[in-house]
C-alpha positions in Angstrom: 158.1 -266.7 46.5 158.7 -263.0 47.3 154.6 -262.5 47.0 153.9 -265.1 49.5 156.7 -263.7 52.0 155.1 -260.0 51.4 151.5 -261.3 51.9 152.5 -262.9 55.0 154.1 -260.3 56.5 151.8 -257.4 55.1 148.8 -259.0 54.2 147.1 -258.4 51.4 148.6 -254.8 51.0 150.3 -254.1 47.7 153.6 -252.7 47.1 153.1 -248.9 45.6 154.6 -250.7 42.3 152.3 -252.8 42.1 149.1 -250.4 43.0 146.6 -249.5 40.1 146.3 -246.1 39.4 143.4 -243.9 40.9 139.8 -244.5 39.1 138.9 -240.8 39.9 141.2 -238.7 37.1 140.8 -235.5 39.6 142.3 -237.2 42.7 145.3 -238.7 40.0 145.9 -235.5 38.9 146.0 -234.4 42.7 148.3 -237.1 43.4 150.9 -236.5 40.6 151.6 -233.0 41.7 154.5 -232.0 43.3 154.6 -232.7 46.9 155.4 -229.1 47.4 152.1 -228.1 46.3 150.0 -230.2 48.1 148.4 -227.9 51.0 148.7 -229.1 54.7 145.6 -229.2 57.0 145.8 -227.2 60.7 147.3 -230.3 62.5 150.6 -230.6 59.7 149.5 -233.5 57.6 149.8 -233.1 54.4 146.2 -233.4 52.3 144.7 -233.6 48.9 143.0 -230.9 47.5 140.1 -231.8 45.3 140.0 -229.5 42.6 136.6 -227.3 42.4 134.9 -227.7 39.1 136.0 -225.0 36.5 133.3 -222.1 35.9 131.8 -222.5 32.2 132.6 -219.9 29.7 129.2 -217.8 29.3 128.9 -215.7 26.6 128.5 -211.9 27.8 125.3 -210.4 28.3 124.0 -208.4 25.2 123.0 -205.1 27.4 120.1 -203.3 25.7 119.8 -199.5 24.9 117.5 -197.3 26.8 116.3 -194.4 25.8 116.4 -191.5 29.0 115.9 -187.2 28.6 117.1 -184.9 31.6 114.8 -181.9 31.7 116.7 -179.5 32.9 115.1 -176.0 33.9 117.6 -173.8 35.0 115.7 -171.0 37.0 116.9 -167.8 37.9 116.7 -168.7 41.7 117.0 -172.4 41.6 116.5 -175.3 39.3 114.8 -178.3 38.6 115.5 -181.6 36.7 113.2 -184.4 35.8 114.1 -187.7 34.2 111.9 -188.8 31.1 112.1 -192.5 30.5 109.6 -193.0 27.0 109.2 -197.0 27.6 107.3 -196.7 31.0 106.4 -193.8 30.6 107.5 -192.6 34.0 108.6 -189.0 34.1 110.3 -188.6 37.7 111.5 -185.5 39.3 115.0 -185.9 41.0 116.5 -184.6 44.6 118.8 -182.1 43.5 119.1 -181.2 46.8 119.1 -184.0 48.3 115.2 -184.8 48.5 112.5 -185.4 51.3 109.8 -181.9 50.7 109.9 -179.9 48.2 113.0 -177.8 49.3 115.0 -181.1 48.3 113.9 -181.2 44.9 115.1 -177.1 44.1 118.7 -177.0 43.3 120.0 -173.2 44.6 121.2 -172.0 41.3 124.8 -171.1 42.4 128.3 -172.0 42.7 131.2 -171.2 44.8 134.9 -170.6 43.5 138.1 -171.4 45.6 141.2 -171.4 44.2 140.1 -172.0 41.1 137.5 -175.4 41.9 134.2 -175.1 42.0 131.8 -176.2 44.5 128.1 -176.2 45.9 128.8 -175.9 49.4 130.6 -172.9 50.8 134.0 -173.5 52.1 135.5 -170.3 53.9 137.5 -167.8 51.5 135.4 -169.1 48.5 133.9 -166.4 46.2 129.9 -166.9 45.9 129.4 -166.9 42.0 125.7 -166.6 41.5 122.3 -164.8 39.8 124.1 -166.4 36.7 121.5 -166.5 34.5 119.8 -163.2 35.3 122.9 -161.9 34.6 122.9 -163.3 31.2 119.5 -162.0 30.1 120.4 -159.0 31.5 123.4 -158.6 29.1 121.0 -160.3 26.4 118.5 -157.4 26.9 121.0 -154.8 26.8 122.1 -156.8 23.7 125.6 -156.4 25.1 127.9 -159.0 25.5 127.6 -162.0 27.9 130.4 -161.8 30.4 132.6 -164.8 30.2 133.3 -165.3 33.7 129.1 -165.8 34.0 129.1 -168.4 31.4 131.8 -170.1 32.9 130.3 -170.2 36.2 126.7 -171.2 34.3 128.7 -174.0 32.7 130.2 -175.1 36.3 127.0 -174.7 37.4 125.4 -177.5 35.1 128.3 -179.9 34.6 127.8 -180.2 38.7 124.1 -180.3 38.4 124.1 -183.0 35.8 126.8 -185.2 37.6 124.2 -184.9 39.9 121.6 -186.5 38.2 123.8 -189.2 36.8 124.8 -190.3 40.4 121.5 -190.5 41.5 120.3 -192.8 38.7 123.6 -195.1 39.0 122.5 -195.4 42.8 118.7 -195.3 42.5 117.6 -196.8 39.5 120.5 -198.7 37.8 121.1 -201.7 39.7 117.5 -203.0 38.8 118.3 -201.9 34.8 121.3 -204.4 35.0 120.7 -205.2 31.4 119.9 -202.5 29.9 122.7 -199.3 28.5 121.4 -196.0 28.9 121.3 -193.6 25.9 121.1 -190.2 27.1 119.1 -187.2 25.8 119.3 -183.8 27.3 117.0 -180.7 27.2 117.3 -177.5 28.9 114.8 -174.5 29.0 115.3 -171.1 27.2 114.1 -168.0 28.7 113.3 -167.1 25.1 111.8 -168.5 21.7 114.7 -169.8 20.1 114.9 -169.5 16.3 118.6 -169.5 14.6 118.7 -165.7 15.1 117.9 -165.9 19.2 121.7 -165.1 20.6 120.5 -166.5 23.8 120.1 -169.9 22.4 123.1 -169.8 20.9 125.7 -168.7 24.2 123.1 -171.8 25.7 124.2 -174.2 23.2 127.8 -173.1 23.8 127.4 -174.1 27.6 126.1 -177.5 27.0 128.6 -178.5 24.8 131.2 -177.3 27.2 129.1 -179.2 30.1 128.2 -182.0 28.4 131.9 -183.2 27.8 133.4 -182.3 31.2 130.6 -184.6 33.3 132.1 -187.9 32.9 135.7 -186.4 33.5 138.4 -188.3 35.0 139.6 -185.1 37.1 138.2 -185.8 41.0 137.2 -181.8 41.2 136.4 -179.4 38.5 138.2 -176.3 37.8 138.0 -172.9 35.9 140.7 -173.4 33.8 138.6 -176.9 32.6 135.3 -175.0 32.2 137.1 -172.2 30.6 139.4 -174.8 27.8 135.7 -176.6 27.0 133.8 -173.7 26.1 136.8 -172.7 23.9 136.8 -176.4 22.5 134.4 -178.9 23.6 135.2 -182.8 22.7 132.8 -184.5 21.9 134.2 -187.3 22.6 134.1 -187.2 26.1 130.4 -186.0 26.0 128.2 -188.4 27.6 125.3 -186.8 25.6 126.2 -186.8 21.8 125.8 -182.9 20.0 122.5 -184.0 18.1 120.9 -185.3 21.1 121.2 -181.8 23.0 118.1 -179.6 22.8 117.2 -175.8 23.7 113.5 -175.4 23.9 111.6 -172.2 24.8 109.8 -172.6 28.9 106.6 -171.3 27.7 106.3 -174.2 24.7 107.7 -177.3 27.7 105.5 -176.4 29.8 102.4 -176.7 27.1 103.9 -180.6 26.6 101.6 -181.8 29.2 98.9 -179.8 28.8 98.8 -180.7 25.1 98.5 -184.0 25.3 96.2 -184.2 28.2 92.1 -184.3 27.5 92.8 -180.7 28.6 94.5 -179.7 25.4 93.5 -176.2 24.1 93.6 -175.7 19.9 94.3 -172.2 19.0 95.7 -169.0 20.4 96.9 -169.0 24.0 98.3 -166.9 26.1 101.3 -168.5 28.8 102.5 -166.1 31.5 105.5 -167.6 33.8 106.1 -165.6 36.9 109.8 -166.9 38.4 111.5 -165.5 41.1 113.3 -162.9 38.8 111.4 -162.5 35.7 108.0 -162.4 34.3 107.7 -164.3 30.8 105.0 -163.4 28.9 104.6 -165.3 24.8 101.6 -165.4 22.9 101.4 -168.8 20.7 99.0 -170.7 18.6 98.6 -174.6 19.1 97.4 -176.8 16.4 96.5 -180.2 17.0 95.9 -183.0 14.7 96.5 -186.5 13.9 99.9 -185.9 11.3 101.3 -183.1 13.8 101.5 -180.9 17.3 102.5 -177.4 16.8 103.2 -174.5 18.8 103.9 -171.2 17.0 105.6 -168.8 18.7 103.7 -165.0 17.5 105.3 -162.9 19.9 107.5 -163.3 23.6 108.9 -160.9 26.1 110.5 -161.4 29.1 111.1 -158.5 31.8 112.8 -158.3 35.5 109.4 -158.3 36.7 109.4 -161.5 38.8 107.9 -161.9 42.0 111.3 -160.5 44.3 111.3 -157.3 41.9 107.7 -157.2 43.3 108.5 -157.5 46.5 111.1 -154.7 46.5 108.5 -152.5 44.6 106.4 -152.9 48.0 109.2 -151.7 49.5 109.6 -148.7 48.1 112.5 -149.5 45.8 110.7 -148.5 42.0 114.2 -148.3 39.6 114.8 -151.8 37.9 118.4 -151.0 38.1 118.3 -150.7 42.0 115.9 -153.7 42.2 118.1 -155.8 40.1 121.4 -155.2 42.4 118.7 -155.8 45.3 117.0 -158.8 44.0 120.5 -160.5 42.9 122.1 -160.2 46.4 118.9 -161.5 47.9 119.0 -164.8 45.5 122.4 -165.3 46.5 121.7 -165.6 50.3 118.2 -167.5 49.4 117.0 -170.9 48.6 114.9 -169.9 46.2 111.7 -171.0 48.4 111.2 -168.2 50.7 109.4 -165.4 50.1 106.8 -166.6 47.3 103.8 -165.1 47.4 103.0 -162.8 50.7 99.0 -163.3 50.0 98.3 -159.9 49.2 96.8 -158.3 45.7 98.2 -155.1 46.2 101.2 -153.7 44.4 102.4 -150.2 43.4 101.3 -148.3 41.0 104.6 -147.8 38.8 104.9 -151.9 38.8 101.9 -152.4 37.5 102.7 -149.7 34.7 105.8 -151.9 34.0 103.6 -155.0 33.9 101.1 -153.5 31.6 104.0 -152.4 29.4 105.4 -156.0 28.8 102.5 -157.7 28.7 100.3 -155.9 26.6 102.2 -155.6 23.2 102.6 -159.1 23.8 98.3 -159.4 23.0 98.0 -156.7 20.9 100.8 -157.2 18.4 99.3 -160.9 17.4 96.1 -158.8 16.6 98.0 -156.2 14.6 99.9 -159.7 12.9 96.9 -161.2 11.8 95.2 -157.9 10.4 98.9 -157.3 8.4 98.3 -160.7 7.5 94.9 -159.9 6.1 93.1 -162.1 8.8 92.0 -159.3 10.4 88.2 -160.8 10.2 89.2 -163.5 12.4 87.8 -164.0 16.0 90.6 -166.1 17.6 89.2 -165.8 21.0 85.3 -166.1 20.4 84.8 -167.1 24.3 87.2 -165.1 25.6 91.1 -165.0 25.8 92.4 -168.6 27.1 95.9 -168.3 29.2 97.9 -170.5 31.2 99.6 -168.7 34.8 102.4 -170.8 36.4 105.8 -170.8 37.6 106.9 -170.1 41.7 105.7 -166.6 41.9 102.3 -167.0 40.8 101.2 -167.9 43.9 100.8 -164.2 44.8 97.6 -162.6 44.7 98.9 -159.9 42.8 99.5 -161.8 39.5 96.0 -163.7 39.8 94.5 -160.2 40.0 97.0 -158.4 37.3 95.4 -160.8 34.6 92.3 -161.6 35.7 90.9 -157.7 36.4 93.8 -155.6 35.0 94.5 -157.2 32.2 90.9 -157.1 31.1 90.1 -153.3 31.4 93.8 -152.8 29.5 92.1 -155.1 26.6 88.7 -153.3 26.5 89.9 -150.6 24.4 92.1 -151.9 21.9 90.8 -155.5 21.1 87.5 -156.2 23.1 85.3 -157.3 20.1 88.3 -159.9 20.3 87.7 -161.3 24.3 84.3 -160.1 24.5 86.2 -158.3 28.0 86.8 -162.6 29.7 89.9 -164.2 30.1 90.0 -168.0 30.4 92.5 -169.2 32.8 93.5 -172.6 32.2 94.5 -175.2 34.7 97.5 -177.6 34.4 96.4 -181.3 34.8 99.4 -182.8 37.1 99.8 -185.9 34.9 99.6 -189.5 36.2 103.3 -190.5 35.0 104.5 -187.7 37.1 106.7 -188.5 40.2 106.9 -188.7 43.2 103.3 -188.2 43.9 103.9 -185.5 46.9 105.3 -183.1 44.4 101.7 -183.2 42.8 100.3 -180.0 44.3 103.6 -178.3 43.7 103.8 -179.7 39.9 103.7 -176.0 38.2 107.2 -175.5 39.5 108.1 -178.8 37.7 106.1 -177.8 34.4 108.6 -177.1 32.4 111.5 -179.7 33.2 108.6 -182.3 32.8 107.6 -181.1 29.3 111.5 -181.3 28.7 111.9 -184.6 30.0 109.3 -186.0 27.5 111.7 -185.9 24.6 111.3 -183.9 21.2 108.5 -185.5 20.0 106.6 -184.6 23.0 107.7 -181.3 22.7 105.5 -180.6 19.6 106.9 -179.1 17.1 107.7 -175.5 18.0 108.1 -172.6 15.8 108.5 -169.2 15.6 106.5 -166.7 13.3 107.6 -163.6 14.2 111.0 -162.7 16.2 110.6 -159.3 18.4 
């Protein structure tokens, strides 16, 4: 009876008792909740909110290792890093300096101190801290002690200069390696041979060590007092390159790496002369190829202030090394380490080329003298003439062409010329193809030898040293 007087007066509406429950479980479970938390629309009335379907559970992305060197060739007036990444093989030089020519590819090696944080830009008051490593060899040649406020700087120096490079590859070439975990390798040049007895590559391992564990710091500026507490006791654990995957290579033998395994490859003595901004490097080495192994022996290396400023203050008068050096190192400090390479001209004084004929002849000679003390005296390494590689910045001027190719001939005559038959062989390096970007091709000799780094230990060969001098 009460149905038939509801029906009448409601029609065929239900009573909310009476109503079957919703057939969509979402808008039930909209329903059931609390008034309170139903949202209103704009106009006040109250509405239901579907619920959005929950996001599935994925299981995290497995992110694969990757395999990447930094060569890192830290010059006396500005350096250079290139990135090495084996799988591609892509070798690719990086904007230290914030990129576009050439200029923004060289990194000025210096620093700036100001109340106690370093810096790369000058900020007024700061104290200019730099010629860092000619300082070092300097104290290395004197075989006096390295001055610890130099090595600190030099450590500042590359902590900064490898944040660097790990900025510009999380901006740059990370986001399209989304998957992949990089594994870092690092390898930096040494103005020397190496061996376990080479005191240079020992205060350079000391520095990466320190560097290496203060890049991925948590500290928003880098101080002295850091620099200073990580040479005394570096952490590994903070490194973001392990100990073991640290190297020290001799320049002369990274910048053979490409030259070695290019159609180009020599087999057999050779003769690498690196004219920097500061110093002339001179080594004499043997290569052996073969199918089982790559091997560069180190026979003898010198390396003297003799670089390409030093050549340009001979010019000017200024003949004492100890003058030149003061000269050349306040000159670096106010350059960019572009200017002033190579002035066209073959001319030089007298006195520097006396200098030059002093380093780089024992070099030649005292592989001859090794190989008759080794009773292989009756050997003709050079039977077409001495092979030798010129490169670096500086040997762009005329006067380092002509101080091989004619002086260094008529020193030769008399003491070894049934060895060169009186010819020098000046071989060319190939700009490989993996190398990049492409308009730092002409200019690739300045890149030499943080290419050669950037392909990794076994691209370096295996280097060795027969006789330490």
């Amino acid at each position: 009876m009460l149905n038939k007087i509801f029906k009448t007066l409601f029609g065929d509406a239900q009573p909310e008792s009476e109503k079957s429950a919703p057939k969509n479980p979402r808008v039930a479970r909209a329903a059931a909740a609390p008034l309170a938390a139903v949202p209103k629309a704009s106009n006040g009335i109250r509405k239901l909110d579907i619920d959005s379907p929950k996001p599935v559970n994925k299981a995290p992305v497995k992110l694969l290792p990757i395999d990447l060197v930094i060569g890192l060739d830290v010059g006396t007036s500005c350096t250079k890093a290139v990135l090495g990444d084996p799988e591609a093989p892509a070798q690719i030089a990086i904007p230290l300096n914030g990129g576009q020519g050439l200029e923004g590819y060289l990194l000025p090696t210096k620093v700036f101190l100001r109340n106690g944080i370093y810096s790369l830009s000058a900020a007024h008051g700061a104290d200019l801290c730099s010629n860092l490593k000619m300082r070092l060899m300097q104290s290395a040649l004197r075989k006096e002690r390295a001055d610890p406020k130099t090595v600190a700087h030099l450590t500042a120096f590359v902590v900064i200069t490898l944040r660097l490079v790990l900025d510009w590859y999380d901006r740059e070439l990370a986001p399209d390696r989304a998957n992949r975990t990089p594994v870092w390798h690092l390898n930096v040049g040494l103005p020397s041979k190496g061996g376990t007895d080479d005191e240079f590559a020992k205060l350079y391992d000391r520095i990466l060590r320190a560097a290496v564990s203060l890049v991925r710091s948590d500290a928003p500026t880098l101080s002295l007092t850091q620099v200073q507490s990580a040479l005394d006791a570096p952490c590994e654990g903070t490194a973001i390159v392990p100990h073991d995957r640290i190297g020290a290579f001799p320049e002369a033998g990274a910048q053979l790496a490409s030259l070695i395994q290019s159609p180009h490859s020599p087999d057999g003595c050779l003769m690498v002369v690196d004219v920097g901004a500061g110093t002339l490097d001179v080594s004499m080495l043997k290569v052996t190829t073969s199918a089982a192994v790559e091997r560069c022996t180190f026979h003898h290396c010198k390396v003297a202030p003799l670089g390409v400023h030093y050549l340009h203050l001979a010019r000017s008068g200024i003949s004492s090394i100890d003058t030149a050096t003061g000269r050349v190192m306040k000159y670096l400090s106010e350059d960019n380490g572009v200017s002033g390479i190579g002035d066209g001209s073959a001319e030089g004084p007298q006195d520097f080329i006396a200098k030059c004929k002093s380093t780089i002849l024992p070099v030649v000679v005292g592989y001859r003298k090794s190989l008759k003390d080794s009773f292989l005296g009756f050997l003709r390494p050079w039977p077409d003439g001495l092979p030798y590689v010129l490169s670096g910045g500086g040997h762009r001027d005329a006067f380092y062409q002509e101080l091989l190719s004619v002086h260094l001939v008529s020193w030769l005559e008399p003491v070894c010329s049934e060895w060169t038959r009186n010819k020098l062989i000046r071989k060319n390096f190939p700009p490989p193809r993996s190398f990049s970007p492409k308009h730092l091709l002409a200019d690739f000799d300045r890149f030499s030898v943080a290419h050669g780094l950037s392909l990794g230990r076994d691209g370096l060969m295996d280097i060795r040293s027969a006789q330490m001098d």
